[in-house]
N, C-alpha and C positions, 0 to 999 in steps of 0.2 A: 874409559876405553882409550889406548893408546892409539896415537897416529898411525903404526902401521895393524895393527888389529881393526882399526876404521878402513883404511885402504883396503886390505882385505876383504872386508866383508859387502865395499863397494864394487870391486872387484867380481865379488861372487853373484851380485845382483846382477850388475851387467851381462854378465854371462849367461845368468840365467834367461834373462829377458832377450836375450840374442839368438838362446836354443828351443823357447819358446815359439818366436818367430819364426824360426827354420824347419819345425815340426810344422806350426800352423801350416805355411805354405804346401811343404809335399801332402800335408794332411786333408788340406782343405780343395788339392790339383784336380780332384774330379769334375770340379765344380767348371775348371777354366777346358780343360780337355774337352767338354761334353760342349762347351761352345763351339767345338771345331768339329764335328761329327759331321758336318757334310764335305767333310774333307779325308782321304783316305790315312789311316795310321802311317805309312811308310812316306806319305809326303809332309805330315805334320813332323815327322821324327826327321828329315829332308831338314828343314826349317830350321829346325832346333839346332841340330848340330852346325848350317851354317853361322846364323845369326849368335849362338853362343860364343863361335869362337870370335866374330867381330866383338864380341860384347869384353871376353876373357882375357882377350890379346891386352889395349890397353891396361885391364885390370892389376893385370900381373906386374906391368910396369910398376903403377901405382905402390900396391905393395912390396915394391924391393925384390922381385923377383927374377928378375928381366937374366942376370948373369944364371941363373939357375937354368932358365928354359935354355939362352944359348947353348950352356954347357951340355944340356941332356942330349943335345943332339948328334958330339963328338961320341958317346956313348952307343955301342950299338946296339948291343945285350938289352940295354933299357929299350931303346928304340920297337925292337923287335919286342919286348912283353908291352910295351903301350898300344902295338898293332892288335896284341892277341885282346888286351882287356878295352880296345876298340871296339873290339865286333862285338866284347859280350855288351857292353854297355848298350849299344846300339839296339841288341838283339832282346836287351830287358826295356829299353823304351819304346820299343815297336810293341810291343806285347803287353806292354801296360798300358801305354796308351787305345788300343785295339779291346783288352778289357774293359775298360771304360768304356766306351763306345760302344761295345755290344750288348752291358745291362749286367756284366761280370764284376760289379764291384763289387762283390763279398770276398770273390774266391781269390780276386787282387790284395784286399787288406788281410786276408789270411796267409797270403804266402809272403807278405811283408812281419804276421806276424815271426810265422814258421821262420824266417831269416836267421835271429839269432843262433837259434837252434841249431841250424844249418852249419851258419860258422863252426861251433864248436864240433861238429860230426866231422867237418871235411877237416880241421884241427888236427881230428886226430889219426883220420886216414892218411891223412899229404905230409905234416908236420910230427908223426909221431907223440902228440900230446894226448896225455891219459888224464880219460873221462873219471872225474871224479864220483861217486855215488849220487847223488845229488841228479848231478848230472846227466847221467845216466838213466833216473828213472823221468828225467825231466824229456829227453830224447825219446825216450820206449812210450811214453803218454804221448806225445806227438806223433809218431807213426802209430797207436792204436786209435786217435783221432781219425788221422788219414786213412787206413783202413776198414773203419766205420761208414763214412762218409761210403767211402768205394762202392764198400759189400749189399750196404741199407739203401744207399740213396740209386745205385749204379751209375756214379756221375765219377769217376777219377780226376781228382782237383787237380788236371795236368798246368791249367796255368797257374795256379798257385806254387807250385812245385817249381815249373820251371822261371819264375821270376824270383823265389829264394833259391834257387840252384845257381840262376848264373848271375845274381849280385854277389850269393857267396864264393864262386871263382872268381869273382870279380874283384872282390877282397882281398882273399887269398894270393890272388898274381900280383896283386899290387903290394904285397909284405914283400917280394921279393928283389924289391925295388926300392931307393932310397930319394923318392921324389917327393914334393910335396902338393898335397890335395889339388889346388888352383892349376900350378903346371904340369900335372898328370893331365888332368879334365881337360888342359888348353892345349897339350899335345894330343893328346886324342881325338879331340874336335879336328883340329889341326890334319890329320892323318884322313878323316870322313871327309873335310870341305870338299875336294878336289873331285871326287867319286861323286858327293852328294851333290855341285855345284851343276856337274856333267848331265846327273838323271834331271834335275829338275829343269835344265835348258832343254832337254829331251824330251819332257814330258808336255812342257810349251810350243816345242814345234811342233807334237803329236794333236795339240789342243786339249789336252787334259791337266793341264796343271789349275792347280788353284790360284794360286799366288800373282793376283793383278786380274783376274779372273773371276772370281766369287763375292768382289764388292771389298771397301775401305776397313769393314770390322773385319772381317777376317784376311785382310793383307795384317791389319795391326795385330792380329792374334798372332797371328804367326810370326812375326817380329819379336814381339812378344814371348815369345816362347822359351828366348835365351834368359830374359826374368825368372823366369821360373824355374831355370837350370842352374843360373850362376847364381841369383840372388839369395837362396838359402843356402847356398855351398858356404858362401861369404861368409852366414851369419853363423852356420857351424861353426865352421873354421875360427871365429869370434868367440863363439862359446866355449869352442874345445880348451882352450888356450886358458880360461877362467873358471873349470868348474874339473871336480874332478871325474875320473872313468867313472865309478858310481854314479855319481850322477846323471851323464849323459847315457848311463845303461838303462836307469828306468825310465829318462826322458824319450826315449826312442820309441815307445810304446803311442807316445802319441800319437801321430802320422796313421798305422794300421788301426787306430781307435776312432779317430777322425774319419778314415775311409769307410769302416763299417759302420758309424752310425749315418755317414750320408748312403749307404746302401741300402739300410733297411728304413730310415726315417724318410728320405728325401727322394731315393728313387724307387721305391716300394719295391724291392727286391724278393724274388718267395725267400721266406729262411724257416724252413719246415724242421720238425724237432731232431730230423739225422742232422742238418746241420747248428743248431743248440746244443747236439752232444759234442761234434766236432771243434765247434768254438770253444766249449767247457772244458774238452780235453787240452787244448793248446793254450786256454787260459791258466787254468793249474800248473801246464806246464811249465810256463813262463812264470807264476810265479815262485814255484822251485828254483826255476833256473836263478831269476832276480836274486831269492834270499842266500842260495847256494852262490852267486857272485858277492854277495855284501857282506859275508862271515867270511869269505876266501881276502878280499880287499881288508875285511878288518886288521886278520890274522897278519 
């Protein structure tokens, strides 16, 4: 084996072992969120977006990015889609986090599954890109999932839906844009501090805030919380850079794998047989989708 076929393949472990990590963490976040459960969703999400952006600011230094963030700000067009894919970000952590807490982790790790999916349907509504066969039946099994569910259980998996709806605009706004991962996340933090800094000084003069208030574990959780936002971003953003899209397409399956086995092992979730078909549908799906990206990557 030649020196650069070694580098290579060290390379490729690294990577691996980086997106590993970055999966475990969002995969395993139920477990730290549910720590914070006497504290409301919309002030844990409060938290998060301050303390990440203290956490993100230096970060970016760090990595070389420092001229980039200045510059986005001369930018206005950027400016204004980083306000828009603010609120969705916001509005997919309020809601996932709030899942969690209310005993909804399945229908969370389902609409994490449903995501990809999603990408490729809004693909091809917004971006005019045509569904390929494959694909197509891999999208038509995901909504007959979802409509099962509906019709048998009478439950509409509205938050699963709407946390793959709006990471997938989420996505989507951000193609339109030529920023990169770290200082999109630290602009966007960036754009909540001010708003979030405000409610949560509000919410302390009301006496309802948590934060110095609920005891030292959960002032550190909530500290904490930028860990859990920047620290797998990091370790993507690591992997990305050493493995290829194949890869991290079917690495990504972890995270919503991770979520529903702590659903139905660890929080004893019901998962009654309309949802076994529902998951069965979205699982097939997704493995279409997967083999129908890894013949398309071949080719």
């Amino acid at each position: 084996m030649n020196n650069n076929t070694s580098n290579q393949t060290s390379t490729a472990h690294a990577g691996f072992i980086f997106g590993i990590f970055a999966y475990l963490i969002w995969g395993l976040s139920p477990i730290y969120w549910k720590e914070l459960h006497t504290v409301s969703s919309v002030q844990v999400v409060l938290h998060r977006i301050i303390w990440s952006f203290f956490f993100l600011l230096p970060l970016i230094f760090i990595q070389g990015h420092w001229s980039e963030f200045v510059q986005t700000f001369k930018r206005w067009k950027t400016l204004g889609i980083l306000f828009f894919t603010a609120v969705l970000i916001s509005v997919n952590w309020v809601l996932y986090i709030w899942a969690v807490n209310n005993d909804y982790v399945l229908q969370a790790s389902l609409g994490y599954y449903i995501n990809p999916l999603v990408n490729v349907l809004l693909g091809t509504v917004f971006l005019k890109e045509r569904l390929r066969r494959l694909q197509l039946i891999a999208v038509g099994l995901a909504f007959a999932g979802v409509l099962f569910m509906t019709l048998f259980l009478g439950q509409f998996p509205w938050i699963s839906l709407t946390l793959a709806f709006s990471f997938g605009f989420y996505a989507l706004t951000k193609k339109m844009i030529s920023v990169s991962s770290s200082v999109g996340l630290t602009i966007e933090t960036l754009i909540l501090t001010v708003p979030a800094v405000a409610y949560v000084m509000y919410l302390d003069a009301q006496g309802t805030s948590a934060f110095l208030h609920q005891g030292i574990k959960i002032d550190i959780l909530l500290i904490g919380a930028a860990l859990m936002t920047a620290l797998p971003l990091l370790l993507f953003t690591l992997a990305a850079r050493r493995l290829s899209l194949i890869t991290i397409g079917f690495m990504q399956y972890m995270a919503p794998t991770c979520i529903f086995f702590l659903g139905v092992l660890v929080y004893k979730e019901p998962f009654v047989y309309v949802q076994i078909v529902t998951f069965v549908c979205i699982w097939i799906a997704l493995i279409i989708f997967s083999v129908d990206s890894f013949l398309t990557y071949k080719r």
